[in-house]
C-alpha positions as CSV (number, residue, x, y, z in Angstrom):
1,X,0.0,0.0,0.0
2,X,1.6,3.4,-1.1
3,X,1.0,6.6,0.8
4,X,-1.1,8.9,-0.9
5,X,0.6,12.3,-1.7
6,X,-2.0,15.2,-2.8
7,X,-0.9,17.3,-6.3
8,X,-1.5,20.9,-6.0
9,X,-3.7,21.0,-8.6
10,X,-5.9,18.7,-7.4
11,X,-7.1,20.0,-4.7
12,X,-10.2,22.2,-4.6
13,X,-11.0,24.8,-2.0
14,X,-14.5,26.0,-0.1
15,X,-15.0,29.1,1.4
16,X,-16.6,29.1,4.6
17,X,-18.2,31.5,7.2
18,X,-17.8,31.4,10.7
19,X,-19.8,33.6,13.0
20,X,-17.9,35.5,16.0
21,X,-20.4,36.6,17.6
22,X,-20.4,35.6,21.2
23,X,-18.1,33.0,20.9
24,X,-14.5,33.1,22.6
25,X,-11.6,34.8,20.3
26,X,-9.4,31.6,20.6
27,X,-11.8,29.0,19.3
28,X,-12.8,31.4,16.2
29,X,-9.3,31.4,15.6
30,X,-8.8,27.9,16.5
31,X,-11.5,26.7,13.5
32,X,-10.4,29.3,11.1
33,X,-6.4,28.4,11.9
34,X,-7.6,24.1,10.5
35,X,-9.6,25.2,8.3
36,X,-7.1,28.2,6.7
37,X,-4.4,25.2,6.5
38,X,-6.8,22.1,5.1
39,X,-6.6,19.9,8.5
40,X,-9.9,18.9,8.7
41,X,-9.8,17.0,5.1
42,X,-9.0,13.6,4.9
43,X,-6.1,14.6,2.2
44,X,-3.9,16.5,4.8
45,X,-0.2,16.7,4.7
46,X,1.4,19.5,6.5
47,X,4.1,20.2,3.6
48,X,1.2,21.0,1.3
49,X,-1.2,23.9,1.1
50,X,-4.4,22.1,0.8
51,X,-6.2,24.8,3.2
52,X,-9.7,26.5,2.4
53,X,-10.8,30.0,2.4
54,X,-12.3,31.7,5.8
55,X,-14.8,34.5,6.3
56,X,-15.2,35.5,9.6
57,X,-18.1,37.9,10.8
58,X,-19.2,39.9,13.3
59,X,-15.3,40.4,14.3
60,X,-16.8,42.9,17.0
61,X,-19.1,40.9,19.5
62,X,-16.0,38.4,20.1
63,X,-15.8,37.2,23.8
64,X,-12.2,38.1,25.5
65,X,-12.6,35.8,29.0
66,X,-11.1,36.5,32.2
67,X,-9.1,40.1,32.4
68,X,-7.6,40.0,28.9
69,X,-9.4,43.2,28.0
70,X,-8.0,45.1,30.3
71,X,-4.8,43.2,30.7
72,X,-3.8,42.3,26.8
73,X,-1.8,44.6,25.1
74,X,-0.4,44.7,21.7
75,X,2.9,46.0,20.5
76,X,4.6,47.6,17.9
77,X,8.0,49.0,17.3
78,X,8.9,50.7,14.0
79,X,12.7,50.0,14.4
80,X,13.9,53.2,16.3
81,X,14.9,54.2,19.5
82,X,12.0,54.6,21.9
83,X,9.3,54.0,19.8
84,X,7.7,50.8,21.1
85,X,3.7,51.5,20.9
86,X,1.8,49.7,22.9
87,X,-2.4,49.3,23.0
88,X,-4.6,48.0,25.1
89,X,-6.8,45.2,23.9
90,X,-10.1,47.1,24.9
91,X,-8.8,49.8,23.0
92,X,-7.6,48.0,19.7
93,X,-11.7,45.9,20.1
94,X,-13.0,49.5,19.7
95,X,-11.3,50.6,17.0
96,X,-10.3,47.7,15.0
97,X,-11.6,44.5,15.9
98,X,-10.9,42.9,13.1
99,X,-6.9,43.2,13.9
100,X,-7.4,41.4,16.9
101,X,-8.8,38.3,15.5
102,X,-6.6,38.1,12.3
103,X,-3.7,38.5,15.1
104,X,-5.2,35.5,17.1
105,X,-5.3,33.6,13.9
106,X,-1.7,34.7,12.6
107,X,-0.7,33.2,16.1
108,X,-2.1,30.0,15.5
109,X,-0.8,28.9,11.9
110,X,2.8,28.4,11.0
111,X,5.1,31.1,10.4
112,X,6.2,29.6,7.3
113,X,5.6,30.1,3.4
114,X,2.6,27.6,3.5
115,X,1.5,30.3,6.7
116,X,1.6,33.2,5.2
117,X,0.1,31.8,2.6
118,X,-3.0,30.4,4.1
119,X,-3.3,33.8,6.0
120,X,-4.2,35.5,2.7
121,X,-7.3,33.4,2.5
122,X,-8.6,34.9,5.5
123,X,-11.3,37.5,5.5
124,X,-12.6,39.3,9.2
125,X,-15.3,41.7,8.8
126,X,-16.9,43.9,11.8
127,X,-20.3,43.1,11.0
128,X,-22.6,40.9,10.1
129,X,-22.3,41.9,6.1
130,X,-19.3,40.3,4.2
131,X,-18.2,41.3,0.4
132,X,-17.9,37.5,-0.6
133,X,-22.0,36.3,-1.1
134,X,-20.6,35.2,-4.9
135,X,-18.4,32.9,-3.5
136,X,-21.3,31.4,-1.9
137,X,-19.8,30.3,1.8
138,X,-20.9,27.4,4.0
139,X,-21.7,28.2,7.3
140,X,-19.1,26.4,9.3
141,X,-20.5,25.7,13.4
142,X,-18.3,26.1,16.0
């Protein structure tokens, strides 16, 4: 019996939706991290991209448990001397919600080619309206 090794070309790819909304930030990114790199199909190998394609929704009314509101913070540093930036997680939730779960996600896939490459099939809208209704998702449950 020979191993079965999937061709590039072969493989076809879904788009799915997953709904945020009240659900805790590290299972959305948790389902969208398998789905983004194919691990749920029966034709997964980690050295090829056989992934899908995310939308995730309602970015806004994700859960944050415990004191990780308050207590997260995110950083930046642009290279120079002093200027580390940093942002509360209640603050970045107001203002851009969707960084903070396409940050959770980018955490949770490799940080390799096949990575950043599954992290362009990722889409994380605010609200409940998405640009992609053409590609006709599946509603994925969590």
């Amino acid at each position: 019996m020979s191993t079965y090794m999937p061709k590039v070309e072969g493989i076809t790819r879904k788009w799915y939706l997953l709904d945020a909304a009240g659900k805790p930030l590290g299972r959305v990114a948790v389902q969208a991290a398998v789905l983004l790199r194919g691990k749920h199909k029966p034709i997964f190998v980690p050295h090829t991209d056989c992934g899908d394609h995310v939308i995730i929704i309602n970015a806004e009314k994700v859960v944050l448990t415990g004191n990780k509101l308050d207590q997260k913070m995110y950083y930046s540093h642009s290279g120079y001397i002093g200027s580390l930036k940093e942002v509360k997680c209640s603050t970045m939730m107001k203002t851009k919600p969707e960084f903070v779960v396409t940050h959770a996600v980018k955490g949770m896939v490799p940080d390799t080619v096949i990575g950043r490459k599954a992290l362009t099939r990722l889409r994380v809208y605010k609200g409940a309206e998405h640009k992609n209704e053409a590609q006709k998702p599946e509603d994925w449950v969590l």
